[in-house]
Backbone as CSV, one residue per row, in Angstrom:
resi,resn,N_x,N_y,N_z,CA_x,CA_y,CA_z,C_x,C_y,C_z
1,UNK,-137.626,-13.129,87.935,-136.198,-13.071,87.703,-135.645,-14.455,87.386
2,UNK,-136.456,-15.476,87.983,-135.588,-16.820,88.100,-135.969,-17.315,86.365
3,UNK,-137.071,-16.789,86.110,-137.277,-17.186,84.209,-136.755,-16.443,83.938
4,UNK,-135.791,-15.576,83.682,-135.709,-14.922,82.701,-133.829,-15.603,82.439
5,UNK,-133.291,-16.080,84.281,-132.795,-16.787,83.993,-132.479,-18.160,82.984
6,UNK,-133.245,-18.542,83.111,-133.481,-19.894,82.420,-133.481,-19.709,81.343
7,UNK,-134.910,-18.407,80.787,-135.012,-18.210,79.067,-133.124,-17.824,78.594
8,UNK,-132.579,-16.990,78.891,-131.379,-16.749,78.448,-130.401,-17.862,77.885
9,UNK,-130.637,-19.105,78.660,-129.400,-20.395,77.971,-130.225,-21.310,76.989
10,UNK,-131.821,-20.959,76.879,-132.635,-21.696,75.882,-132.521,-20.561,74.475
11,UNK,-132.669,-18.847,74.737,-132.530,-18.578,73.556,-131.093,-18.584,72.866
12,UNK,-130.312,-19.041,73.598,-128.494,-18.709,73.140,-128.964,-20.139,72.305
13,UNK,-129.298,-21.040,72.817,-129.565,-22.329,72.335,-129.941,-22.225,70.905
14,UNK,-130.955,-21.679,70.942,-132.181,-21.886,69.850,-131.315,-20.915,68.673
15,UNK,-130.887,-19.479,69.338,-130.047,-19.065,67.694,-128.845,-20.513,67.498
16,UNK,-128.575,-20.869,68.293,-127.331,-21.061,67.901,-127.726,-22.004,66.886
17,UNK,-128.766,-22.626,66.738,-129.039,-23.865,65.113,-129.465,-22.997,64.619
18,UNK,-129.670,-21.415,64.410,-129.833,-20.446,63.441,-127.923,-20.388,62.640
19,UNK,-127.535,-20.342,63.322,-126.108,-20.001,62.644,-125.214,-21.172,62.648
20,UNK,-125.676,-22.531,63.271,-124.849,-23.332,62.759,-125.526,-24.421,61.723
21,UNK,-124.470,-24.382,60.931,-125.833,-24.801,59.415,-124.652,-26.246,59.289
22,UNK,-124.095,-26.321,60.090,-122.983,-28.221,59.934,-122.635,-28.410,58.471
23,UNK,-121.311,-27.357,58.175,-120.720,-27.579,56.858,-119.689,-29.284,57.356
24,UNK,-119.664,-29.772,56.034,-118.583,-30.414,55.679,-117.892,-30.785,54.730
25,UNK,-116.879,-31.069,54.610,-116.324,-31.627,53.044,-116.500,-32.743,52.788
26,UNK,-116.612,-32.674,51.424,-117.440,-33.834,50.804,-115.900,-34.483,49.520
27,UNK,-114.938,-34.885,49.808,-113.956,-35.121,48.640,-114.032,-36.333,47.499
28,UNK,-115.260,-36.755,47.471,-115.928,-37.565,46.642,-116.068,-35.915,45.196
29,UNK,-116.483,-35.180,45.551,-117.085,-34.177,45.022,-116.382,-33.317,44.193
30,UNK,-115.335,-33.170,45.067,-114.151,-32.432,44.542,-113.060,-33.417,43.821
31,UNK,-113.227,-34.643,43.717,-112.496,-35.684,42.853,-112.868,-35.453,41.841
32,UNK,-114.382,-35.589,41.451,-114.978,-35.799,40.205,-114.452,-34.135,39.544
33,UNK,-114.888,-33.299,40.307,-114.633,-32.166,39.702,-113.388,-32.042,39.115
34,UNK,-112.023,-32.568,39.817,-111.331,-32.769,39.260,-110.956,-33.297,38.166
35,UNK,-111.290,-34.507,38.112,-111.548,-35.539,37.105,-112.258,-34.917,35.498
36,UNK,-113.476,-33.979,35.796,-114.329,-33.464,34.904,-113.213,-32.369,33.937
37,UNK,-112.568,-31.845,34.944,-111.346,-30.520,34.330,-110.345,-30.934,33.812
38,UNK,-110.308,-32.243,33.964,-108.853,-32.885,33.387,-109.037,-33.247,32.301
39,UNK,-110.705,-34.115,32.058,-111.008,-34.240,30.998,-111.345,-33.370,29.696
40,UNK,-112.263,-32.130,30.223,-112.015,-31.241,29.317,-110.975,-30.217,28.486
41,UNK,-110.240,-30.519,29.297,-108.578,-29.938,29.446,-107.865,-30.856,27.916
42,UNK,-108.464,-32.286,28.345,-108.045,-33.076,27.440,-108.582,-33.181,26.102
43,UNK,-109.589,-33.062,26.294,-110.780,-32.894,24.596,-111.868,-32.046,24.769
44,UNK,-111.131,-30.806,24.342,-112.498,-30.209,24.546,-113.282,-30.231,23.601
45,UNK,-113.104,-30.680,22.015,-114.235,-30.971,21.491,-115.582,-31.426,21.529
46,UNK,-115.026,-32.422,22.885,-116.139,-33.210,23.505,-116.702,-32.471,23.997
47,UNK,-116.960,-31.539,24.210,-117.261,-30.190,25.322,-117.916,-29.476,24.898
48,UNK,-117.629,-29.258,24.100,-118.114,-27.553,23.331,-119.185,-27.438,23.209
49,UNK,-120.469,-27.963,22.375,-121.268,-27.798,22.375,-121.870,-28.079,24.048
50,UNK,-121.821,-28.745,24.667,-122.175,-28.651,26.321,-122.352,-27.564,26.931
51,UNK,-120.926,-27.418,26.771,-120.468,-26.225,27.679,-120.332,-24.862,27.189
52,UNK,-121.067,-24.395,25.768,-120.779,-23.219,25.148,-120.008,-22.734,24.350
53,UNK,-118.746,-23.590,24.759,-117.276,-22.900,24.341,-117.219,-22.514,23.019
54,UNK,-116.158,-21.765,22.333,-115.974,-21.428,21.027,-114.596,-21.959,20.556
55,UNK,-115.029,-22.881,19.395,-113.846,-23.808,19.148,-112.568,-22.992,18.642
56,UNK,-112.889,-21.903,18.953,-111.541,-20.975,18.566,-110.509,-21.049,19.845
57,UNK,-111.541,-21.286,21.242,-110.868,-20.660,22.414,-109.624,-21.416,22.442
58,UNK,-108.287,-21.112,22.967,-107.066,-21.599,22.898,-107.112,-22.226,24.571
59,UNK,-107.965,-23.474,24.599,-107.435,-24.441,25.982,-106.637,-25.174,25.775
60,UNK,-105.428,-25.184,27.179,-104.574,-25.950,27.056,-104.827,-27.860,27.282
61,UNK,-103.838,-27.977,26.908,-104.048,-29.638,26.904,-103.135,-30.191,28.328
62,UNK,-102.648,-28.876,28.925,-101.708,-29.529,29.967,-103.115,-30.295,31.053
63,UNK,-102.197,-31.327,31.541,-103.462,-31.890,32.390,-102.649,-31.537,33.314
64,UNK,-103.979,-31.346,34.669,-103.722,-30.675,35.893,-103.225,-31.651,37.126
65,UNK,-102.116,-31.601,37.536,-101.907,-32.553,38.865,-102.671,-31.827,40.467
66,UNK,-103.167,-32.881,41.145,-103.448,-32.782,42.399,-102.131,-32.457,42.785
67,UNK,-102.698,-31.739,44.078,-101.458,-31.067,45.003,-102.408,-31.147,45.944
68,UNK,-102.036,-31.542,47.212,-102.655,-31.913,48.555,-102.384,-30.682,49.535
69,UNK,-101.597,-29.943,49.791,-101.618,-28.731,49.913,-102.147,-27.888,49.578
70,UNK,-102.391,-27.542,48.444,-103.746,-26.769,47.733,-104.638,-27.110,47.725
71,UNK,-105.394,-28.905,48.175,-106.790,-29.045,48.615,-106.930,-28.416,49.799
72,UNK,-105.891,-29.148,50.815,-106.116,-28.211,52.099,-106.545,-27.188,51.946
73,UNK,-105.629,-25.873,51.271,-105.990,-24.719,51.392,-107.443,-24.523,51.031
74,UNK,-107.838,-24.904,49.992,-109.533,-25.038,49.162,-110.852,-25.490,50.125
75,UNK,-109.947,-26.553,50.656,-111.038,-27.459,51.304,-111.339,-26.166,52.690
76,UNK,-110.127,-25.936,53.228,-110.632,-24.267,54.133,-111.070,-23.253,53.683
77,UNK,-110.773,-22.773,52.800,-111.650,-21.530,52.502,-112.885,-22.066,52.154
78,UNK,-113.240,-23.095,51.909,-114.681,-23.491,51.244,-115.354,-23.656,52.760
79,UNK,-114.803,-24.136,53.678,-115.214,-24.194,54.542,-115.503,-23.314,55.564
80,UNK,-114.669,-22.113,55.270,-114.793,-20.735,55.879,-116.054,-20.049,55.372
81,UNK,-115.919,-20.104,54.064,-117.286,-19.075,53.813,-118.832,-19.877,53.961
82,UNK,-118.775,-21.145,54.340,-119.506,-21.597,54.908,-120.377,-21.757,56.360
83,UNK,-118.722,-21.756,57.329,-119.501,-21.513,58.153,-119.502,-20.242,59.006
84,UNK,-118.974,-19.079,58.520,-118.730,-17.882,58.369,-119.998,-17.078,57.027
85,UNK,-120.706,-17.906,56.511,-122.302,-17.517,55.564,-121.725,-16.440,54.971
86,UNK,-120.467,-16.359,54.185,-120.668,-15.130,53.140,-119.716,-16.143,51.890
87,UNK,-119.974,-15.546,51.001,-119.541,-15.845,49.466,-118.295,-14.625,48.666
88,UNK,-116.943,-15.015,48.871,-116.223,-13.472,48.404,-114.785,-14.277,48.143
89,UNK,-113.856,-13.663,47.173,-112.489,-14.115,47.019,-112.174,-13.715,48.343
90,UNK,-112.345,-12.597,49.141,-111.465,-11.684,50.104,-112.579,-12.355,51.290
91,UNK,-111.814,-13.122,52.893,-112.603,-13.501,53.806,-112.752,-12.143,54.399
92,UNK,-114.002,-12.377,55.259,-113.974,-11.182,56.141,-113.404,-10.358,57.037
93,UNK,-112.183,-10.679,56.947,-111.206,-10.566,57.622,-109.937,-9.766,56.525
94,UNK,-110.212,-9.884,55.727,-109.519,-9.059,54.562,-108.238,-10.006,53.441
95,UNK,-108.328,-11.025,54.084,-107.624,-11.669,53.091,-107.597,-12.717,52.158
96,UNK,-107.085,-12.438,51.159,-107.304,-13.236,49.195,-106.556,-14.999,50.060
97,UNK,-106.834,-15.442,48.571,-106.213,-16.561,48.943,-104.604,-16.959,48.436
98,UNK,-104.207,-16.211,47.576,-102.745,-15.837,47.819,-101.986,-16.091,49.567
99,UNK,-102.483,-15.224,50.394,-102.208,-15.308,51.780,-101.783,-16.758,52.210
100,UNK,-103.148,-17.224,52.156,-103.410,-18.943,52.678,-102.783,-19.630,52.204
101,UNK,-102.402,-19.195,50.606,-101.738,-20.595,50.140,-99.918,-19.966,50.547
102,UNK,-99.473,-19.109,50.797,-98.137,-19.013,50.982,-98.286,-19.193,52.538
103,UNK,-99.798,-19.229,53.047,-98.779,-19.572,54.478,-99.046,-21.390,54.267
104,UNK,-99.300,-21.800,53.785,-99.751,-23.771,54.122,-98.185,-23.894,53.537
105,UNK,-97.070,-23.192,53.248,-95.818,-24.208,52.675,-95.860,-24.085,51.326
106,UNK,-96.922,-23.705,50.581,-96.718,-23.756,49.332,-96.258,-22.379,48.851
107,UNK,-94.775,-22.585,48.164,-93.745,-20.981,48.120,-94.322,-20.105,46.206
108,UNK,-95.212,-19.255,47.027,-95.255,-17.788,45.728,-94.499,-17.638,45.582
109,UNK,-94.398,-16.834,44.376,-93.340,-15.259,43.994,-93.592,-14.317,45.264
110,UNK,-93.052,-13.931,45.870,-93.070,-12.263,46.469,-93.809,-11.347,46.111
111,UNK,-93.900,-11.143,44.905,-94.527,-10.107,43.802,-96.092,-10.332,44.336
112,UNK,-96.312,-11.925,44.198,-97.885,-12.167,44.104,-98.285,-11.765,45.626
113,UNK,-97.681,-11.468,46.497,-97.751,-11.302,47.792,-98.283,-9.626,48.773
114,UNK,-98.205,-8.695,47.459,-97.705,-7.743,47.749,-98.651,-7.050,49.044
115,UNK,-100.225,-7.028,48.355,-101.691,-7.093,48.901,-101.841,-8.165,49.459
116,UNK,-102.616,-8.383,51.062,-103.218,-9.115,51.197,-104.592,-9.942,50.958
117,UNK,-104.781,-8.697,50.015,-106.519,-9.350,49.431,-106.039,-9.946,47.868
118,UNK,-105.042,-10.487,47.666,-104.951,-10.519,46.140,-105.051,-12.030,46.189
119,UNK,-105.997,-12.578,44.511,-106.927,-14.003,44.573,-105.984,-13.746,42.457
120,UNK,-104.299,-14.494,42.749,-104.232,-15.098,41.419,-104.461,-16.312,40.954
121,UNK,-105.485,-16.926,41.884,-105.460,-18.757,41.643,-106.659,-19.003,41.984
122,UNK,-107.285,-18.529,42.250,-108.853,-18.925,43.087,-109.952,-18.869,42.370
123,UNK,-110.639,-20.078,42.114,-112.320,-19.805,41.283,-112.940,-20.474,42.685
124,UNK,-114.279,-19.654,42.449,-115.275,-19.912,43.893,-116.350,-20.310,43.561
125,UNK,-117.492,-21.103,44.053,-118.883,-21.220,43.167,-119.479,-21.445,44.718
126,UNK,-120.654,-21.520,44.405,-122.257,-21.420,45.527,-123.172,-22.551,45.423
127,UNK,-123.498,-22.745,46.032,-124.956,-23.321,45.315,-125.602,-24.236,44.603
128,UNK,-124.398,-25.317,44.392,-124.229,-26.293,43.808,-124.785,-27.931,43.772
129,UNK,-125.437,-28.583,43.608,-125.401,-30.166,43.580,-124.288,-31.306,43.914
130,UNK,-123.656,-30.699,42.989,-121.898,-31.324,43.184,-121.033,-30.681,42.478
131,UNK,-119.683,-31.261,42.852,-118.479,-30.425,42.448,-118.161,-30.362,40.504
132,UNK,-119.210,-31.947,40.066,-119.205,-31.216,38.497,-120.196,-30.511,37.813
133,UNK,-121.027,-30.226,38.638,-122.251,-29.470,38.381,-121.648,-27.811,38.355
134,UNK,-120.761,-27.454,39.613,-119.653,-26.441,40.079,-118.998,-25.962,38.828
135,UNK,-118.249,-27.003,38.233,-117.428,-26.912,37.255,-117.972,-26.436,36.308
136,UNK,-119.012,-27.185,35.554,-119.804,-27.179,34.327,-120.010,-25.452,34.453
137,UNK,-120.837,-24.711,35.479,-121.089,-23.767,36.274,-120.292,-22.738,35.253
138,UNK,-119.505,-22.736,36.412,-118.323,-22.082,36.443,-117.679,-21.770,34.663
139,UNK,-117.642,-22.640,33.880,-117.076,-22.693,32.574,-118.156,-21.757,31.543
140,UNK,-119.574,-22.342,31.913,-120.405,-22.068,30.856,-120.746,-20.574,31.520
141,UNK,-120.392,-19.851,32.426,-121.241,-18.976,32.620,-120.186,-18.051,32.312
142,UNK,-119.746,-17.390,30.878,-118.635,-16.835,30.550,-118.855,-15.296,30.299
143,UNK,-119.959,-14.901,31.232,-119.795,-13.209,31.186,-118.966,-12.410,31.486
144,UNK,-118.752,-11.373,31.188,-117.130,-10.497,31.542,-117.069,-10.788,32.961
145,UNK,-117.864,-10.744,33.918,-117.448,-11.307,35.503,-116.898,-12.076,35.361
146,UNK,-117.647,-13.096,35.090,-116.936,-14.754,35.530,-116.018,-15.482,34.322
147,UNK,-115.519,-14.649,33.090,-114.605,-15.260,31.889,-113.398,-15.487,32.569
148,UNK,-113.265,-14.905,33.652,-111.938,-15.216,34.812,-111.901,-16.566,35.023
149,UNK,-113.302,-17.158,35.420,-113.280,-18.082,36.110,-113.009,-19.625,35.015
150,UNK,-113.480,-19.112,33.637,-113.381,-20.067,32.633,-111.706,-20.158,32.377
151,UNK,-111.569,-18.800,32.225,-110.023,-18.934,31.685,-109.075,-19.292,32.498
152,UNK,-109.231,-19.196,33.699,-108.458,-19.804,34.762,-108.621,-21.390,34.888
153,UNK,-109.849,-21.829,34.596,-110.044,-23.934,34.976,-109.557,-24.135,33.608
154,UNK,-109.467,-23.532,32.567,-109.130,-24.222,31.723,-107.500,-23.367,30.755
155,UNK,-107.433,-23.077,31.451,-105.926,-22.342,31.048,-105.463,-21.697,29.610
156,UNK,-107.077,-20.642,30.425,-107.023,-20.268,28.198,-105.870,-18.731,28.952
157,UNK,-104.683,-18.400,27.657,-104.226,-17.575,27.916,-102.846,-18.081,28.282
158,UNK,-101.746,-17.001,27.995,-100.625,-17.598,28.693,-100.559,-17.882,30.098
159,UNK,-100.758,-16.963,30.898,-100.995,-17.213,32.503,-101.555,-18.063,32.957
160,UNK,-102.651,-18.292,32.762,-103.331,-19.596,32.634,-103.360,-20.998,32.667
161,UNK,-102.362,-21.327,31.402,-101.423,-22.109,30.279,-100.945,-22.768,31.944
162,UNK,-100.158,-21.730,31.848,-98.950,-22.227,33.018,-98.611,-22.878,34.197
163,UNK,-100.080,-22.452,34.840,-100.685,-23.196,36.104,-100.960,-24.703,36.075
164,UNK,-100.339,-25.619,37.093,-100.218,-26.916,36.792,-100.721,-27.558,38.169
165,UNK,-101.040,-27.345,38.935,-101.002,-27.319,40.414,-102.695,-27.220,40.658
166,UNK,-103.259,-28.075,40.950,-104.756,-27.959,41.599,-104.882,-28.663,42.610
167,UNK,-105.614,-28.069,43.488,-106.736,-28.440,44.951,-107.906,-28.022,44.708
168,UNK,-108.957,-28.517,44.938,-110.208,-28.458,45.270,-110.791,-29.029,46.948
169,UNK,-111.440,-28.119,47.141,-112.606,-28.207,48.340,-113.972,-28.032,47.754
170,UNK,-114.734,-28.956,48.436,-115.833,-28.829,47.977,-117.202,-29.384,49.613
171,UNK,-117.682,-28.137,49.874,-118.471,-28.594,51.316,-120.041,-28.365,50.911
172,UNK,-120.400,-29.077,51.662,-122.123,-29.122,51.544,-122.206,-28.609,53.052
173,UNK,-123.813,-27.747,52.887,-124.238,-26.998,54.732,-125.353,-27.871,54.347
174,UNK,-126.124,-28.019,55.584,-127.408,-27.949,56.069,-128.173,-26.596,56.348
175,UNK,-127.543,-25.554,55.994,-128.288,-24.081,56.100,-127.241,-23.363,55.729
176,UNK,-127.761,-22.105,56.086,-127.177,-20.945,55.620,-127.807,-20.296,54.033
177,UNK,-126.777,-19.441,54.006,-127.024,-18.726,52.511,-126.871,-19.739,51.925
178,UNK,-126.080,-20.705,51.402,-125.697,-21.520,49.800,-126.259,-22.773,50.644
179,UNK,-126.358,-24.366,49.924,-126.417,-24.878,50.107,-125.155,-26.041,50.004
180,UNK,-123.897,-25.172,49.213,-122.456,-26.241,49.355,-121.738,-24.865,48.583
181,UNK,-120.345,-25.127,48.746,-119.414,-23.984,48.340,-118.088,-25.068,47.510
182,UNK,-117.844,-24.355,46.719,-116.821,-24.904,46.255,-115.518,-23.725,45.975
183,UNK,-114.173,-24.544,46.037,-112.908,-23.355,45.563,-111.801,-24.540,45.205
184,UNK,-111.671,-23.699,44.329,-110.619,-24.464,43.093,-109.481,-23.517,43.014
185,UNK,-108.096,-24.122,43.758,-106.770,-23.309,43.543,-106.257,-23.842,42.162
186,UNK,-106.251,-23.214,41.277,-104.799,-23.924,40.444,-103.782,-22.830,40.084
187,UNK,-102.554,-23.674,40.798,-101.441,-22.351,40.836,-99.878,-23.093,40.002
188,UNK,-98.936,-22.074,40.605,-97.403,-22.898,40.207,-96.722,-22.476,41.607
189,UNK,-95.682,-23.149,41.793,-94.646,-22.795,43.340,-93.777,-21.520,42.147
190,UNK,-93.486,-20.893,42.775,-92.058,-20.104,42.511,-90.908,-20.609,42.656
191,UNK,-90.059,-21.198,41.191,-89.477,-21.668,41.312,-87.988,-21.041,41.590
């Protein structure tokens, strides 16, 4: 009886470096990424052949301002599905990132509010090296899934266009499913 005591606070032990994989944010990472979107934003000629694009696509030239409120928000959800090991717009808990960003202070429309699982600002990536590796990612991989994710970093489309407002998070684990997560808000306040 007296081992079986003992084994009990060694195996709680031993999972527990099964499930804690020590995320953190890395904002070296999520600068550049930034930096990388601003630039292509700015010439994408320079781009195109890189990154796939079709010199038809209509990207805007607006360049994107940091908003420190929307890293926050980024830099948490990146950090949630990290150390929470799942990959999804919607946390496990049921809610988009719409939610998060109207509760940090930063004021939606109402409209965008309606659902709590609703993601009008959010690109997500996995698995990454770094946050412009993320990016690059994210742009070139333009299958009907993920053309969301292109047309949203680079503001092809009117909706798109319009969004002026970016945060990035960007975390690296020591385990788990991914090996770093990234999430990129770019939104507008309701004015």
């Amino acid at each position: 009886m007296k081992a079986i005591s003992y084994m009990v606070p060694v195996v709680m032990l031993l999972l527990s470096f099964l499930y804690n994989n020590n995320p953190f944010i890395v904002k070296e990472e999520a600068q550049q990424a930034f930096q990388l979107l601003n630039a292509i934003r700015n010439n994408p000629q320079k781009y195109y052949k890189e990154l796939h694009l079709n010199a038809k696509l209509p990207i805007t030239r607006t360049p994107l301002r940091w908003n420190d409120t929307l890293a926050r928000v980024a830099e948490a959800k990146a950090m949630d599905m990290a150390k929470r090991n799942y990959f999804d717009h919607v946390d496990p808990d049921g809610y988009g990132i719409n939610y998060f960003i109207n509760q940090s202070g930063y004021t939606l429309n109402p409209d965008w509010l309606k659902d709590k699982k609703e993601n009008f600002f959010e690109s997500i990536g996995s698995g990454h090296d770094s946050g412009v590796e993320a990016i690059k990612s994210l742009i070139i991989d333009a299958e009907d899934a993920t053309k969301g994710h292109r047309d949203h970093l680079l503001g092809i489309g009117k909706w798109d266009a319009s969004l002026v407002d970016v945060g990035i998070g960007f975390v690296k684990c020591d385990g788990g499913k991914y090996q770093s997560y990234i999430c990129i808000i770019i939104a507008k306040h309701n004015w």
